[in-house]
C-alpha positions as CSV (number, residue, x, y, z in Angstrom):
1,X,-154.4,-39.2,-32.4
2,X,-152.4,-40.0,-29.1
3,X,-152.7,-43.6,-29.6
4,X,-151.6,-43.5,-33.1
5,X,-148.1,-41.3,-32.2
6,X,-147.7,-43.9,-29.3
7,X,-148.0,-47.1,-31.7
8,X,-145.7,-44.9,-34.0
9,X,-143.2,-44.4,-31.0
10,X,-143.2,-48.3,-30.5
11,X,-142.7,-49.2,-33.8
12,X,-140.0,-46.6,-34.1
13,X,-138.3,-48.6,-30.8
14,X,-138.9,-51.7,-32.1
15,X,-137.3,-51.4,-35.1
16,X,-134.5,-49.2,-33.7
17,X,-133.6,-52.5,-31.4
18,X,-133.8,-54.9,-34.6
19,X,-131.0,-52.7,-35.9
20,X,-128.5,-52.3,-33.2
21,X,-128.8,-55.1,-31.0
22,X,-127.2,-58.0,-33.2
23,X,-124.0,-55.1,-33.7
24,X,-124.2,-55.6,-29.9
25,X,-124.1,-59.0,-29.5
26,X,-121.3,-59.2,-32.6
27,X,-119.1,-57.1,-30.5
28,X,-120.0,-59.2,-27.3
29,X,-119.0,-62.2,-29.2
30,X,-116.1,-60.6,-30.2
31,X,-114.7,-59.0,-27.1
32,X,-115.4,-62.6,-25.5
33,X,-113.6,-65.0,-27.9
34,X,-110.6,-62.7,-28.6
35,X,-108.9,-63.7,-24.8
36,X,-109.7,-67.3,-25.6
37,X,-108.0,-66.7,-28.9
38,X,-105.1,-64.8,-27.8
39,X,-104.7,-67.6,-25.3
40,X,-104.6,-70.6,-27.5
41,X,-101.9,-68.9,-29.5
42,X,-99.7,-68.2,-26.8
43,X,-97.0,-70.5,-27.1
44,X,-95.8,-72.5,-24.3
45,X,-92.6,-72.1,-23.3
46,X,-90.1,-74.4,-23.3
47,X,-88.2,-76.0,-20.3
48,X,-84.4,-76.9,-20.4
49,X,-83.4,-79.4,-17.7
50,X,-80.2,-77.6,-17.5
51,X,-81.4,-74.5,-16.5
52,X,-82.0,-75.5,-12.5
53,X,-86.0,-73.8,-12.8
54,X,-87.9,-76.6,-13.1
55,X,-87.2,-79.9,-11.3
56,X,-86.0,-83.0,-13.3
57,X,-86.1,-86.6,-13.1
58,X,-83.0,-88.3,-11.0
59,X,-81.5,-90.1,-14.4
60,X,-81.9,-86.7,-16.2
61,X,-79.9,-84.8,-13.4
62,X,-77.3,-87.4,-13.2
63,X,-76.6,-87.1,-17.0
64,X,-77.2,-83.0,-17.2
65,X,-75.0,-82.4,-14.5
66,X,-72.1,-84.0,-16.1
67,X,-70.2,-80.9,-17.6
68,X,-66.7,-81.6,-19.8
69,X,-63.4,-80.7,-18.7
70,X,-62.2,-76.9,-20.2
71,X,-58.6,-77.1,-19.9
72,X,-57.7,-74.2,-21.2
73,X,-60.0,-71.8,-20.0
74,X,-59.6,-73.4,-16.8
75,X,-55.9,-72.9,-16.9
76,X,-56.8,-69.1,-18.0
77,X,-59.5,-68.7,-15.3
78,X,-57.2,-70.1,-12.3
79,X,-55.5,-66.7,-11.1
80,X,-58.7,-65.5,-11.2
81,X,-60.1,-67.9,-8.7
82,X,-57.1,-67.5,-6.1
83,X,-59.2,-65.0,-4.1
84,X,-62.4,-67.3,-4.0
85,X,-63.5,-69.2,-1.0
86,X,-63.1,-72.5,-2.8
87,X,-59.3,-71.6,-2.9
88,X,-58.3,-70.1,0.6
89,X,-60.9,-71.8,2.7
90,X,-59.5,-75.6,2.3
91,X,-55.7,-74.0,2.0
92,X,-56.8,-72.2,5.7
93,X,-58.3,-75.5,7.2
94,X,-55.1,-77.3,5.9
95,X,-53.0,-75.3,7.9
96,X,-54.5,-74.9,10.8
97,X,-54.9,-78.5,10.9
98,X,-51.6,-79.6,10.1
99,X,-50.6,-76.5,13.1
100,X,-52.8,-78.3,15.8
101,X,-51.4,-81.6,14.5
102,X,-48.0,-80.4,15.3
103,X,-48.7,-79.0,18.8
104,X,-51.0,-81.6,20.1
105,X,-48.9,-85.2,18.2
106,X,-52.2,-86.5,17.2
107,X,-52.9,-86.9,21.0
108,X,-56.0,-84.8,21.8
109,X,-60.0,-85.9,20.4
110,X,-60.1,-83.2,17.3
111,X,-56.6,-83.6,15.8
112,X,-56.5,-87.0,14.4
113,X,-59.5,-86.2,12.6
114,X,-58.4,-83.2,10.7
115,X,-55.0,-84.7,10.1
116,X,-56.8,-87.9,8.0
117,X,-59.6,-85.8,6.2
118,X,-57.2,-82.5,5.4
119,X,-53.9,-83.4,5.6
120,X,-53.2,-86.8,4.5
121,X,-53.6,-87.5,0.7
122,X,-55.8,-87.1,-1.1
123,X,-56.9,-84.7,2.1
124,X,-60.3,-85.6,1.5
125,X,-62.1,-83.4,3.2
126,X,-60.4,-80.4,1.9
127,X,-60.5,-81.3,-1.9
128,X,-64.4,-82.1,-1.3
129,X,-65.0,-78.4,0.1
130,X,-63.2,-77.0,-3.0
131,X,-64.7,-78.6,-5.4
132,X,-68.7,-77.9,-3.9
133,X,-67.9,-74.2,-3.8
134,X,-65.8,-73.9,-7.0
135,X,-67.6,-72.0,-9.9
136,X,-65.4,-73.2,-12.2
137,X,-62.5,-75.4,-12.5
138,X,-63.3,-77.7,-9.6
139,X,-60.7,-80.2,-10.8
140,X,-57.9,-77.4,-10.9
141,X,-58.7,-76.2,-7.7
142,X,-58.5,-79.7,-6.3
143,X,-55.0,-80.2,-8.2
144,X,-53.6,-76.9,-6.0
145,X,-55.4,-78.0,-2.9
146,X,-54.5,-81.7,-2.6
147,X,-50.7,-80.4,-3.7
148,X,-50.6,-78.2,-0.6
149,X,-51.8,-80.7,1.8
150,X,-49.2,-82.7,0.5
151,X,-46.5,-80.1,0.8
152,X,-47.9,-80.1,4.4
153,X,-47.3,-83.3,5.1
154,X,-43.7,-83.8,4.0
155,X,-43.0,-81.3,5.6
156,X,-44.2,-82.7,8.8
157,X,-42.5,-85.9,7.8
158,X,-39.7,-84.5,7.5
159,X,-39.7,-82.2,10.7
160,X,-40.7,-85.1,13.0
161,X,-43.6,-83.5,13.5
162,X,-46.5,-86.8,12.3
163,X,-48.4,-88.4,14.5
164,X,-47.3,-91.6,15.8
165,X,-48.7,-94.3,12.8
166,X,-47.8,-91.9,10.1
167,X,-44.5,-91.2,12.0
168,X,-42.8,-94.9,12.1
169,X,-44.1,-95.1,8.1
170,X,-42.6,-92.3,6.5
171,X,-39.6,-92.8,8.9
172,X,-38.8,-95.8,7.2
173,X,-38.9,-95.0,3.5
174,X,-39.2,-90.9,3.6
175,X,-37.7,-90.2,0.2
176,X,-40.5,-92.9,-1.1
177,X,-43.4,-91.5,0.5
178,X,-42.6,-88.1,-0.7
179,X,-42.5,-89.1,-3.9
180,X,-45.8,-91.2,-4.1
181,X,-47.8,-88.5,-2.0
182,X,-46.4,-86.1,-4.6
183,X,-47.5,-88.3,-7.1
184,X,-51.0,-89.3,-6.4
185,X,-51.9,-86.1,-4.6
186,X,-53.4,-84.6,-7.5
187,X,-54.8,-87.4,-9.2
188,X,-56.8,-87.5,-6.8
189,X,-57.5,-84.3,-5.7
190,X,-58.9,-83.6,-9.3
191,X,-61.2,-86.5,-8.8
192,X,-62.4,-86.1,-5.9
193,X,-62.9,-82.0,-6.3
194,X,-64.6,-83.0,-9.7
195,X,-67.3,-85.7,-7.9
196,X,-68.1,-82.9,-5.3
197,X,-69.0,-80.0,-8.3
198,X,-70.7,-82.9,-10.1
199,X,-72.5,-83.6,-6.9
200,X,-73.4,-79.7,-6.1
201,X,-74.7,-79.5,-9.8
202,X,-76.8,-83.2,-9.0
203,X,-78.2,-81.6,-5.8
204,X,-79.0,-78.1,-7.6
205,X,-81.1,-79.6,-10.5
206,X,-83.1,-82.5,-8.6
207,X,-83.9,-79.9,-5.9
208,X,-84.8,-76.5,-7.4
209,X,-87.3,-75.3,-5.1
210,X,-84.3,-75.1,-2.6
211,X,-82.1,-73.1,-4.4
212,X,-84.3,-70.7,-5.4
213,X,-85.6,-70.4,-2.1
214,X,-82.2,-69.6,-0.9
215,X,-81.4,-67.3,-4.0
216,X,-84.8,-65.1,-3.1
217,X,-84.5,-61.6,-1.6
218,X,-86.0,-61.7,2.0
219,X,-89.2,-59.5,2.4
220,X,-90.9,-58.1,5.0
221,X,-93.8,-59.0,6.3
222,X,-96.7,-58.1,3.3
223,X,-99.4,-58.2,6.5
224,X,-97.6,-55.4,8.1
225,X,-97.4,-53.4,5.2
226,X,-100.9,-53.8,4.3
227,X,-102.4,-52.9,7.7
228,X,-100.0,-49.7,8.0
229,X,-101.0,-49.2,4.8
230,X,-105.1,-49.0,5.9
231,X,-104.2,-47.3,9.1
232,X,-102.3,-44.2,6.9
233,X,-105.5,-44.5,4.3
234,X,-107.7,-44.3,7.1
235,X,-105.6,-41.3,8.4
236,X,-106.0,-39.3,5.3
237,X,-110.0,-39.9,4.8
């Protein structure tokens, strides 16, 4: 009688596992495939070269970094942009260098250098700084810095005040020289403020890593916070 109920218990068993384990292994299959499934249809998303996340080739920055000229919002945008740095910085270095130009007659170490690169047309140096830290209208900015280095240096002409090689040339033809430093002062002040932009743009998309290293919040130290962390864990316990 005892052995009967057992082989009836065992066929009961047996027959219970017939009937639930392939639900089981259905639902194994199931909860298994449906991350692979989920993950083939997750689209890939798309990379634009000019969005400065993801590094590009050097032909593809050089064309992407080209940007057309806006005139009009440009023009609209300019009193806007005569607080920013790109503005009053080169304006600042032009006068101070023109200042120590006048004091000193070109005759110290420092002087002759900043007279040629931020004074004297196209005041290189000060047109390239405007236009690698202007947001926007690099080549308008340029136009109003090269102008005022010009300004600068008539006046100097004028006042006797240019070192000794620029002094004996404008002496000679003064109304002339006004007039051409006048002239090609913004030319090329909006040239060379728009190659430095383009060149800030070049640098930004064949280098991203570095930008957005420099763009990144600053953290603290994530092995200090994890071992106060433990010591105020092990506090509580």
């Amino acid at each position: 009688m005892a052995r009967a109920k057992r082989t009836a218990r065992a066929e009961a068993r047996r027959r219970y596992r017939a009937a639930t384990e392939p639900a089981f292994d259905a639902d194994f299959e199931t909860t298994e495939a449906a991350p692979a499934t989920r993950a083939v249809r997750q689209p890939t998303p798309s990379v634009k070269p000019d969005s400065g996340q993801e590094r590009v080739g050097v032909f593809g920055a050089l064309r992407v970094s080209i940007h057309p000229v806006h005139v009009r919002e440009d023009l609209v945008a300019l009193p806007s942009l005569a607080t920013h740095r790109a503005m009053w910085l080169p304006i600042l270095t032009i006068a101070a260098s023109a200042v120590a130009t006048s004091i000193t007659r070109g005759q110290d170490v420092a002087t002759p250098f900043l007279f040629t690169y931020f004074v004297v047309t196209p005041a290189i140096g000060a047109v390239f700084l405007a236009g690698f830290l202007a947001p926007k209208a690099s080549w308008l900015i340029g136009i109003v810095v090269s102008l005022i280095a010009a300004i600068c240096y008539i006046v100097m002409g004028y006042a006797g005040l240019l070192p000794s090689p620029f002094a004996e040339q404008f002496a000679k033809v003064p109304f002339e020289a006004s007039v051409s430093t006048l002239l090609f002062a913004p030319l090329l002040g909006a040239l060379f403020a728009a190659a430095a932009a383009w060149y800030r743009r070049f640098l930004r998309l064949s280098t991203p890593n570095r930008a957005r290293q420099a763009a990144a919040p600053r953290r603290g130290d994530g092995r200090t916070r994890t071992t106060n962390g433990s010591q105020k864990a092990g506090a509580r316990r």
